[in-house]
Structure formats: C-alpha cells, structure tokens
ZADO-1210 file (C-alpha; in nm, 4 decimals, padded with zeros to 6 digits):
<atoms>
<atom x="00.0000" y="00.0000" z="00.0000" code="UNK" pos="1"/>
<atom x="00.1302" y="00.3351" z="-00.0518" code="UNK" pos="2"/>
<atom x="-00.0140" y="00.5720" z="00.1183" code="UNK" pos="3"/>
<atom x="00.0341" y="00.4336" z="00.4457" code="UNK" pos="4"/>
<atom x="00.1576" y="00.7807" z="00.6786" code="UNK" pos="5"/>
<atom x="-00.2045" y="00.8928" z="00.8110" code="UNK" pos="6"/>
<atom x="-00.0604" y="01.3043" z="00.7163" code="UNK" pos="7"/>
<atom x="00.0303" y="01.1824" z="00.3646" code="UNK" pos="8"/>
<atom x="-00.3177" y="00.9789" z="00.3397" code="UNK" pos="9"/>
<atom x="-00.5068" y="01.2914" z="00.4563" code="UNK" pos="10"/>
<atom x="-00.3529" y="01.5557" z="00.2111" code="UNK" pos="11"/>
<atom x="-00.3966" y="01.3419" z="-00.0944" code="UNK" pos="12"/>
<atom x="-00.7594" y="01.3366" z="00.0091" code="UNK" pos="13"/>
<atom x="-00.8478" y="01.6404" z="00.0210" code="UNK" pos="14"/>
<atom x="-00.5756" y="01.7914" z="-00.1887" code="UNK" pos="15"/>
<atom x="-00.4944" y="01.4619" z="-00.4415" code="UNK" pos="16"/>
<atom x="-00.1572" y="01.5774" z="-00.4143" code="UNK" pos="17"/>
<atom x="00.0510" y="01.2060" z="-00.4223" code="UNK" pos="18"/>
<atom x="00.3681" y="01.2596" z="-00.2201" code="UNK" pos="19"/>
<atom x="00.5872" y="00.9352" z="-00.1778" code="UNK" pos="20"/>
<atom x="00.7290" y="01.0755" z="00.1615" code="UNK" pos="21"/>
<atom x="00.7528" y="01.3855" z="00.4213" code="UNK" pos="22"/>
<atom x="00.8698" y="01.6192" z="00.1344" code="UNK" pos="23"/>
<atom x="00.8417" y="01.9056" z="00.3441" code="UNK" pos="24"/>
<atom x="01.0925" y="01.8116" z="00.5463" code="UNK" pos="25"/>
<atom x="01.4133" y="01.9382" z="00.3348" code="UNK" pos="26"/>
<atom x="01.2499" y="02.2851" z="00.4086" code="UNK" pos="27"/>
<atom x="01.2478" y="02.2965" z="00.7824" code="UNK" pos="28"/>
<atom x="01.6443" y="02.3919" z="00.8030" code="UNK" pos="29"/>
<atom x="01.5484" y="02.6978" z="00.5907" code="UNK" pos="30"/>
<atom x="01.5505" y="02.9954" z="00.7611" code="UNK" pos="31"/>
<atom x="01.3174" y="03.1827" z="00.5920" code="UNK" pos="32"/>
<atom x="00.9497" y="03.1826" z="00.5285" code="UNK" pos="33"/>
<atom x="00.9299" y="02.8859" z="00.3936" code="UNK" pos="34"/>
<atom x="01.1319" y="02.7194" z="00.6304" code="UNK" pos="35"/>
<atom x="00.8779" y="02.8751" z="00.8764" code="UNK" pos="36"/>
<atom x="00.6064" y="02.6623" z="00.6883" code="UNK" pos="37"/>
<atom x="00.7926" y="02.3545" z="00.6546" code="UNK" pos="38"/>
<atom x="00.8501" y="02.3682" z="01.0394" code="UNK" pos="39"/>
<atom x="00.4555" y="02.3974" z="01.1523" code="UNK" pos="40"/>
<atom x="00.3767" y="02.1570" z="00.8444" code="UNK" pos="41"/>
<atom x="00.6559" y="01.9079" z="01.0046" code="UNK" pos="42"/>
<atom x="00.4737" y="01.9532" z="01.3281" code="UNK" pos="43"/>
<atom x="00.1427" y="01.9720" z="01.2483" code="UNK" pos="44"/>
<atom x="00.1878" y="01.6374" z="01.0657" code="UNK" pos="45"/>
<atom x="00.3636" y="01.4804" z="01.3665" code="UNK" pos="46"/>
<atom x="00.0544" y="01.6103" z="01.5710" code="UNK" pos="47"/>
<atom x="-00.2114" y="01.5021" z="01.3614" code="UNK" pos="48"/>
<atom x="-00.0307" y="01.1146" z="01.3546" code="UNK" pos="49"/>
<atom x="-00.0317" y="01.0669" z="01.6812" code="UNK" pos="50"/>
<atom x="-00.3732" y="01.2191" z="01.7017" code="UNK" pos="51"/>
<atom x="-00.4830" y="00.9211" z="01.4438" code="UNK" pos="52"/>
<atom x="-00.3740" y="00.6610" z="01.6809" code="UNK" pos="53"/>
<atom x="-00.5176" y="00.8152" z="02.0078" code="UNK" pos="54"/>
<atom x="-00.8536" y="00.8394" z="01.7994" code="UNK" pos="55"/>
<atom x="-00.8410" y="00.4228" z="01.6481" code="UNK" pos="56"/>
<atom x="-00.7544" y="00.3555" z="02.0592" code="UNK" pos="57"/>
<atom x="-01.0795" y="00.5340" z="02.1899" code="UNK" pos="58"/>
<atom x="-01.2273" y="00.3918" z="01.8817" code="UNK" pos="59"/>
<atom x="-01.1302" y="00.0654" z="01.9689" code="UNK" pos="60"/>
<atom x="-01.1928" y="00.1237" z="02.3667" code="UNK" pos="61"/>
<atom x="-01.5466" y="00.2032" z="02.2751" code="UNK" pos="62"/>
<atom x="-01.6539" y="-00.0871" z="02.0541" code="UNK" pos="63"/>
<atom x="-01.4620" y="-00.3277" z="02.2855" code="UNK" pos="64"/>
<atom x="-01.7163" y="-00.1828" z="02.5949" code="UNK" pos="65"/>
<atom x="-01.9971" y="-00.1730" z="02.3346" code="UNK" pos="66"/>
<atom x="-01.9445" y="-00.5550" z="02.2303" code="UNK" pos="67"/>
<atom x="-01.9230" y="-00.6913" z="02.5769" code="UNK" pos="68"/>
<atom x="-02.2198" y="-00.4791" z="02.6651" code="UNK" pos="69"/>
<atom x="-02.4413" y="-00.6896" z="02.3524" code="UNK" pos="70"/>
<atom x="-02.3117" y="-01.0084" z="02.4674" code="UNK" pos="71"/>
<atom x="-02.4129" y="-00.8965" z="02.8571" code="UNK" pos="72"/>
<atom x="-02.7981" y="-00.8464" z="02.6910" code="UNK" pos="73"/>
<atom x="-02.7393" y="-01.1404" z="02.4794" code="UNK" pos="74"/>
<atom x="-02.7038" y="-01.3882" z="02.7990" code="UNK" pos="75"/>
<atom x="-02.9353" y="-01.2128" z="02.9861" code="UNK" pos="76"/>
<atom x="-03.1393" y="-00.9504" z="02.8762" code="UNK" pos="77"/>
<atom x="-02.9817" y="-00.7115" z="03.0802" code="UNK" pos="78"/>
<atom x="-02.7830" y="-00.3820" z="02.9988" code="UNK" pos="79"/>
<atom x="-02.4598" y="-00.3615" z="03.2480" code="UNK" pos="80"/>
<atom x="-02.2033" y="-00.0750" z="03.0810" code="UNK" pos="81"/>
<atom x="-01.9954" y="-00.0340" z="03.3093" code="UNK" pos="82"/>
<atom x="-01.6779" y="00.2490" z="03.1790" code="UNK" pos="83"/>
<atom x="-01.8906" y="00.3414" z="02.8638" code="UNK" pos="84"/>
<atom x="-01.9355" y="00.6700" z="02.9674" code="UNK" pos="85"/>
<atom x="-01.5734" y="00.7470" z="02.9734" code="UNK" pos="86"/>
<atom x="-01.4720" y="00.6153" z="02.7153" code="UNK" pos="87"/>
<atom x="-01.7399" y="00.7527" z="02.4710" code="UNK" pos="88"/>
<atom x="-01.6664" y="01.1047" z="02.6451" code="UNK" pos="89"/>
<atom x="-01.2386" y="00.9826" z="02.5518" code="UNK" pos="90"/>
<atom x="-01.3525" y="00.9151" z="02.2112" code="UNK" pos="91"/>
<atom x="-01.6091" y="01.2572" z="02.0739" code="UNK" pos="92"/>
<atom x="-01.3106" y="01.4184" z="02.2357" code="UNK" pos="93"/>
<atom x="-01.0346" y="01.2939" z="02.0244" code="UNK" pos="94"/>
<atom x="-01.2325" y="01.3042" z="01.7237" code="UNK" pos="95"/>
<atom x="-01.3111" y="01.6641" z="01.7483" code="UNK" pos="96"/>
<atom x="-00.9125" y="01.6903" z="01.8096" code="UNK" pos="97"/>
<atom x="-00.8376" y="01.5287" z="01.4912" code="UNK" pos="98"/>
<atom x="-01.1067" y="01.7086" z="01.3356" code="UNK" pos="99"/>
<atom x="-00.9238" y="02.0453" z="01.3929" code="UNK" pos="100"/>
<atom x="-00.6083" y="01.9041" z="01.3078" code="UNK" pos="101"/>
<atom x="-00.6711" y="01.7855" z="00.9981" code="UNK" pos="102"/>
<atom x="-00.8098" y="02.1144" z="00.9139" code="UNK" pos="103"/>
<atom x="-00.5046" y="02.2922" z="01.0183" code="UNK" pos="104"/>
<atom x="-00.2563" y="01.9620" z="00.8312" code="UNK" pos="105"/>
<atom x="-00.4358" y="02.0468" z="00.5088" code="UNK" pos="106"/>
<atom x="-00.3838" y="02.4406" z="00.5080" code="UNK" pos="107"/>
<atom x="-00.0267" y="02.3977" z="00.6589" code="UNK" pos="108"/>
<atom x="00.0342" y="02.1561" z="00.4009" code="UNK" pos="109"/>
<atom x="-00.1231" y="02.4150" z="00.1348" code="UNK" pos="110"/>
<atom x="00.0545" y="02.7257" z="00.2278" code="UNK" pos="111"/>
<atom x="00.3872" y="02.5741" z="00.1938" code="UNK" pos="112"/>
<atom x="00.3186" y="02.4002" z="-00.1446" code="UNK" pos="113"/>
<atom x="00.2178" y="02.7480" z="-00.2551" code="UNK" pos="114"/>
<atom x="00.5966" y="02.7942" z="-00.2585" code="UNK" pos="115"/>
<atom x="00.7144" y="02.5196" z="-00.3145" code="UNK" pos="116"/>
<atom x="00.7332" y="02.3753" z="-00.7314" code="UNK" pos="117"/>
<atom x="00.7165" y="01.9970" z="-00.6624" code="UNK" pos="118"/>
<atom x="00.8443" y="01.8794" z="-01.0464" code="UNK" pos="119"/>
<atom x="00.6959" y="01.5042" z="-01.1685" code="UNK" pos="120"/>
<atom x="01.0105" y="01.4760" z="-01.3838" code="UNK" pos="121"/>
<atom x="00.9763" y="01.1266" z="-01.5161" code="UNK" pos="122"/>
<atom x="00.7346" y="00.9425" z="-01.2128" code="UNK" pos="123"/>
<atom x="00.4226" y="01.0431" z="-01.1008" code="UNK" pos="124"/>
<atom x="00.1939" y="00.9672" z="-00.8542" code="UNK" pos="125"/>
<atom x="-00.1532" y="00.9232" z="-00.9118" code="UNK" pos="126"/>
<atom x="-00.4838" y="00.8805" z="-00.6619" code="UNK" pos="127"/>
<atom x="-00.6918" y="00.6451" z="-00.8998" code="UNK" pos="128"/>
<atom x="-01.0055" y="00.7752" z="-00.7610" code="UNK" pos="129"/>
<atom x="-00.9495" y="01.1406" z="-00.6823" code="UNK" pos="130"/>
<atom x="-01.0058" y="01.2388" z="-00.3439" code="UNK" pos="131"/>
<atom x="-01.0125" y="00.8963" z="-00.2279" code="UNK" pos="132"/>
<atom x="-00.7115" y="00.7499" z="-00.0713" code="UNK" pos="133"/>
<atom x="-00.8662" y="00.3718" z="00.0228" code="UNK" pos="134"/>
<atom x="-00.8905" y="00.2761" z="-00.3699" code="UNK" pos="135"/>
<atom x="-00.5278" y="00.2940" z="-00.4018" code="UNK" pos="136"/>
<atom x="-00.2690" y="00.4985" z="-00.6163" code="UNK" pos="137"/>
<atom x="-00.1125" y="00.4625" z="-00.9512" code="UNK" pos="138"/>
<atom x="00.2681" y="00.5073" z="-00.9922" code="UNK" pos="139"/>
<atom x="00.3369" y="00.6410" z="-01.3331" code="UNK" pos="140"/>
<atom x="00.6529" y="00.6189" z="-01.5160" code="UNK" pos="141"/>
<atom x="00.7233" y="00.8432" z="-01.7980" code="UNK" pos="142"/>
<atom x="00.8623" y="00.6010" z="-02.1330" code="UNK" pos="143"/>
<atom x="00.8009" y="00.8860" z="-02.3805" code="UNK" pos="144"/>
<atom x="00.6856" y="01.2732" z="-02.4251" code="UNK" pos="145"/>
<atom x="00.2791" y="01.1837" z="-02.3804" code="UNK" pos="146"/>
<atom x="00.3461" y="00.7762" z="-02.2567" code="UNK" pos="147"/>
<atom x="00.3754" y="00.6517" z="-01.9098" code="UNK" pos="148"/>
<atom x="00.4104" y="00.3214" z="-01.7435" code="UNK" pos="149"/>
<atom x="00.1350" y="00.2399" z="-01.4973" code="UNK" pos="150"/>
<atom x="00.2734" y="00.0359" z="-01.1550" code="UNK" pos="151"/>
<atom x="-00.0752" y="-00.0026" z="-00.9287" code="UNK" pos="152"/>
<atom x="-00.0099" y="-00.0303" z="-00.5371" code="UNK" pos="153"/>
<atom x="-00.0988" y="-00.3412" z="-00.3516" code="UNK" pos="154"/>
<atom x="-00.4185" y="-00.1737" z="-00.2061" code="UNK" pos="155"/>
<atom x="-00.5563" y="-00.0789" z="-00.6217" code="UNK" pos="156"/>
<atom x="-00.4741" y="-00.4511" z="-00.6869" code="UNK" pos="157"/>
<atom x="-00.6825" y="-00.5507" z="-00.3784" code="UNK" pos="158"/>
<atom x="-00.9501" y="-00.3412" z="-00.4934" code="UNK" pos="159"/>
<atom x="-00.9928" y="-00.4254" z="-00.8389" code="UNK" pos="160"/>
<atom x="-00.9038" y="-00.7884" z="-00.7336" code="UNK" pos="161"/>
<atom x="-00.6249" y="-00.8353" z="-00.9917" code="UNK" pos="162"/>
<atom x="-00.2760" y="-01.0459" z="-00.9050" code="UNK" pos="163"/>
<atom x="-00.0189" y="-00.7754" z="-01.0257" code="UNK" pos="164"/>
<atom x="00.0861" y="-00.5244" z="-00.7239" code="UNK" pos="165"/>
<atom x="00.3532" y="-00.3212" z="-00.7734" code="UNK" pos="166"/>
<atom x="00.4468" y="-00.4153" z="-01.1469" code="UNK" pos="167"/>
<atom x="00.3260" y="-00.2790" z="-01.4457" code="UNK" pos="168"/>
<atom x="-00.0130" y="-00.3782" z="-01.5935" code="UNK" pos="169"/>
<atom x="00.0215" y="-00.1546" z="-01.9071" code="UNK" pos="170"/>
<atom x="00.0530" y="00.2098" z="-02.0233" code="UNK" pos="171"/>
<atom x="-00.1432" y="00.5381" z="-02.1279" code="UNK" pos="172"/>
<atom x="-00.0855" y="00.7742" z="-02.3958" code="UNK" pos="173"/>
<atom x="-00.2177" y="01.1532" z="-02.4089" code="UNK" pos="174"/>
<atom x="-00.3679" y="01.1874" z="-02.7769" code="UNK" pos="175"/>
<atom x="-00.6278" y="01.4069" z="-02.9351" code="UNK" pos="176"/>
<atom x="-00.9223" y="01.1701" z="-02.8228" code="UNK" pos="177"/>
<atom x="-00.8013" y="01.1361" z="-02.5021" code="UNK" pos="178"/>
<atom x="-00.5962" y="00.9134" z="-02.2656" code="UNK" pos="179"/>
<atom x="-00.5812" y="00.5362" z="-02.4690" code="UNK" pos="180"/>
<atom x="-00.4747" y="00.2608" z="-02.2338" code="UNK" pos="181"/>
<atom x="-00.2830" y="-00.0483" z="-02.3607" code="UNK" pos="182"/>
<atom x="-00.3169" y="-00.3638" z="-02.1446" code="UNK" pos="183"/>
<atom x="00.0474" y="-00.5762" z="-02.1138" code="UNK" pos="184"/>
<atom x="00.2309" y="-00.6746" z="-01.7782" code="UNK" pos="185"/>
<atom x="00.6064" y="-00.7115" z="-01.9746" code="UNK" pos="186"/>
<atom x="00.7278" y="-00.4671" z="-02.2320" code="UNK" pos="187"/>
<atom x="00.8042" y="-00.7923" z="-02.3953" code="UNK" pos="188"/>
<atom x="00.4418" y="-00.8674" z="-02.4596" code="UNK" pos="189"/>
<atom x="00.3838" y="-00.5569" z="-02.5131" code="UNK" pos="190"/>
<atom x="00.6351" y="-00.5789" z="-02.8276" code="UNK" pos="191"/>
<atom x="00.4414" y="-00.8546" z="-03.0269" code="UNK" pos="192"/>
<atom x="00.1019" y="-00.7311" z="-03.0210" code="UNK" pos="193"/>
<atom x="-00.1278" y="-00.8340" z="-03.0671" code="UNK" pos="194"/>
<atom x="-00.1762" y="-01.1208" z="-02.8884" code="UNK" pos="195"/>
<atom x="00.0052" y="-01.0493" z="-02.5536" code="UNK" pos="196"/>
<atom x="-00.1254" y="-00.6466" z="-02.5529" code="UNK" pos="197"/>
<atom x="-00.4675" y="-00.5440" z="-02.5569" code="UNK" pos="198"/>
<atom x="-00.5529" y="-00.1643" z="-02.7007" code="UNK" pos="199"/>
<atom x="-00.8437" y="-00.0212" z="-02.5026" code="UNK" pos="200"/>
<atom x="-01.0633" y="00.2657" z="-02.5941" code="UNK" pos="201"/>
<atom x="-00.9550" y="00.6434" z="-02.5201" code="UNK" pos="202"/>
<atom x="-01.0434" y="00.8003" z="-02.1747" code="UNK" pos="203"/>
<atom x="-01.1087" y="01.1315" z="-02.0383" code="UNK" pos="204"/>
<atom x="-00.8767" y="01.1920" z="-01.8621" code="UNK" pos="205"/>
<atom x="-00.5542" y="01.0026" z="-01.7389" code="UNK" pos="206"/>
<atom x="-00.7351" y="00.8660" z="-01.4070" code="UNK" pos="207"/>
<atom x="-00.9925" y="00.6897" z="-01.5748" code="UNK" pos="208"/>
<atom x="-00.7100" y="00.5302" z="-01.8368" code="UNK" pos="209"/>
<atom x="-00.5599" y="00.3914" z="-01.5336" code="UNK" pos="210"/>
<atom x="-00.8681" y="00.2516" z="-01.3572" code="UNK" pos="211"/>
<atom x="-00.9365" y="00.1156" z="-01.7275" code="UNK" pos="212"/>
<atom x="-00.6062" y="-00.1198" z="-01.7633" code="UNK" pos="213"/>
<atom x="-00.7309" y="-00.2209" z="-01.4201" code="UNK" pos="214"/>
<atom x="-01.0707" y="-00.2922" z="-01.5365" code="UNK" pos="215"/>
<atom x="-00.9207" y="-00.5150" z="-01.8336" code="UNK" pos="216"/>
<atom x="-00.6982" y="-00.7227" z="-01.6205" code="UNK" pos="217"/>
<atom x="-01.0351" y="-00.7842" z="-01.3521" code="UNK" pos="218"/>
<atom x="-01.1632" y="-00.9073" z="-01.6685" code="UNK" pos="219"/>
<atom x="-00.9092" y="-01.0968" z="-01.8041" code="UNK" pos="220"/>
<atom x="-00.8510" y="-01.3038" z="-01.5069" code="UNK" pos="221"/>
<atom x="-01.2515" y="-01.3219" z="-01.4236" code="UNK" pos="222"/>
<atom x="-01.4606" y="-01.6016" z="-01.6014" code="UNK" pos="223"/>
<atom x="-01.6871" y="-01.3811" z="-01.8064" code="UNK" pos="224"/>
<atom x="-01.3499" y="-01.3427" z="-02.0691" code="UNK" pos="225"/>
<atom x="-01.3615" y="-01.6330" z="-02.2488" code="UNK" pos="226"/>
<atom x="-01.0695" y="-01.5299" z="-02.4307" code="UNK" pos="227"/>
<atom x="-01.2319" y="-01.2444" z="-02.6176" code="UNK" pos="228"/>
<atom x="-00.9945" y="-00.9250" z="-02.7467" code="UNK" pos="229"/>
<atom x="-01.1257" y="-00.5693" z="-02.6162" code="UNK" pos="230"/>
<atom x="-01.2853" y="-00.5650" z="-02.9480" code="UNK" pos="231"/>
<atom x="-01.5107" y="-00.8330" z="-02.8480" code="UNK" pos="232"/>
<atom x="-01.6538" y="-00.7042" z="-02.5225" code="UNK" pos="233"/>
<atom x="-02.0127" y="-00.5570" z="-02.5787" code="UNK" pos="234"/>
<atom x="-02.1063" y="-00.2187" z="-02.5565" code="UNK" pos="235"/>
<atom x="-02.2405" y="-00.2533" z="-02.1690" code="UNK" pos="236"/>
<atom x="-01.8302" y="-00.3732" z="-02.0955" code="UNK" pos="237"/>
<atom x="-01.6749" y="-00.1188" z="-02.2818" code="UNK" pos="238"/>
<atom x="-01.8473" y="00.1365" z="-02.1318" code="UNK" pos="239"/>
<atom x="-01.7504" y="00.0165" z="-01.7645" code="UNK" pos="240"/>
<atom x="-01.3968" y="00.0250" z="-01.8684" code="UNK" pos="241"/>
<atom x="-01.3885" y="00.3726" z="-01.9334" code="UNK" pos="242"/>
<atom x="-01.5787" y="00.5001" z="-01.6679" code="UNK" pos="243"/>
</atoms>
C-alpha cells in the first residue's frame, strides 16, 4: 500500500496531491518563510499522527465496551455498561481533536506548497479515484513525451481484485481523443502485439485510463473473458472500462 503515513493519506484526500514521503521536510532547516512553513507543516503532521492513533484507541476502547455490553444483553437480557461513559466522552473528544487538526494539516500543508514547485520529472503519482485514498494509487513512469508506465499499489490490486501489485499492468498515452490505455504486464508482450497487448478505448482523462487497464486485467482473469480481445466485449463492458 502506498499511502500508508495517516498526514500523507489525509492531504492526498483532500488535496490529491501524491507525495511518496515527508517532502516538506528538506524545508524545515530553511531559515526563511518557507522554512517557517515547513517547520509547523513538520509539526502539524507529527501532531495530527499521533492524534490518528489516540482516535483508532478510543475507537477501539469504545466498541470493545460496546461488544461486551451486547453479549451482557445477549445472555441475559440485561444492559450492564460499566466504563462506557468514559470512554465515549475519551472518544467525541479525540475526534473533534483530529477534526481540527486535519483542518489545520491540510492548510499547513497548502501554504507551503504554494511555494514550493514539486516537479513530476519522469514518475508520477496518481490517486486512482481522486479524493479517495482507500482505492489505491497509480505510480506512473514516464517512457516517452505523452506515454507513461502504470505500476498499481498493492491496495488498487486488492480493490480491483487483480494479481499484479507493484508491477506494471500496461501504459497510457495523451492523444487528441483522449488518454488510450494499452493492457500488457512485460514490455516484452507488449512488443508482439497483438496477442500479448490489448488496445483499449480512449479516456477522459488520465485517471480513468488507469482505472481502465485495471478494469481489463479484472476481466481478463474473471470467467466472463472467455478469451475475447477488447474488441469483443459488448457495448455494456466497454463502457464500464472507461468510466
């Protein structure tokens, strides 16, 4: 999974910014203004970690209470909670905490990228879903001016229910349609077309390619293929791949 730091998870969210670490941090020796943002984003970050794991222990406190409670009324129809109190009190508390430090994470966070260029060069970083971290992220490798290689996480994979994490499933070219997404998991195969690569139709935009060689290899590996080319798929299946 990639985006496993609760900070990093949280700014791609709301921001879809993809970083791969604590960029930030090779500000905070700067002694200027934006080393004054790197240092509250570097704290503010720290903060709002440790504030995710005091919220999943109250979390976690709660339900525990909660589930003994149901078993308590389960054996005898009776309702003894004893601590519940507390720790729901523990818990609203540390959510509104987290609450408010998210909120200040994501405006640290933009403030300092409003001076700070953060260049793709040849990888990228991609949220498959914008705005939502738990369908996983796309790592894209740039082959040629308008083509990149497309490397899915392990928690995309998991999603889409497809056996190739971390290696590439394919790539997607910018043309004058759109994004088109070719399906192949070894340049090799991707060489002899076209039995071992699989063209797909043009998307909108270069999320959708992605979630579309993702969508072809759920297919491939499902048992509604029966060894059909994208050209065979009807127009209900096409569709679904580039949505």
């Amino acid at each position: 999974m990639f985006l496993t730091d609760p900070a990093l998870r949280r700014i791609a969210a709301d921001t879809n910014d993809v970083l791969p670490e604590h960029l930030w941090r090779l500000d905070t020796a700067t002694l200027d203004a934006l080393g004054d943002l790197a240092r509250v984003l570097h704290k503010t970050a720290r903060d709002f970690t440790d504030s995710t794991t005091t919220l999943d222990e109250a979390l976690a406190r709660t339900g525990a209470l909660a589930g003994r409670a149901r078993q308590g009324l389960a054996a005898r129809a009776d309702l003894h909670m004893a601590g519940y109190h507390q720790a729901l009190t523990e818990a609203l508390a540390a959510r509104e905490r987290h609450i408010v430090l998210g909120t200040v994470l994501v405006d640290a966070y933009r403030a300092w990228r409003n001076h700070r260029t953060i260049g793709d060069g040849d990888q990228r970083h991609l949220l498959l879903y914008p705005g939502d971290p738990s369908r996983g992220v796309a790592t894209l490798h740039r082959t040629e001016a308008h083509t990149w290689l497309v490397v899915p996480d392990s928690e995309a994979t998991s999603v889409f229910d497809i056996p190739y994490p971390d290696r590439v499933i394919g790539e997607v070219t910018e043309t004058a349609p759109g994004w088109t997404p070719t399906a192949y998991i070894t340049l090799l195969h991707h060489q002899t077309p076209p039995t071992m690569a699989y063209p797909l139709p043009a998307c909108d935009d270069l999320a959708s390619a992605c979630r579309s060689l993702l969508r072809w290899w759920h297919l491939r590996h499902s048992d509604t293929w029966r060894n059909r080319t994208p050209n065979q798929l009807d127009p209900a299946e096409l569709a679904h791949l580039t949505s």
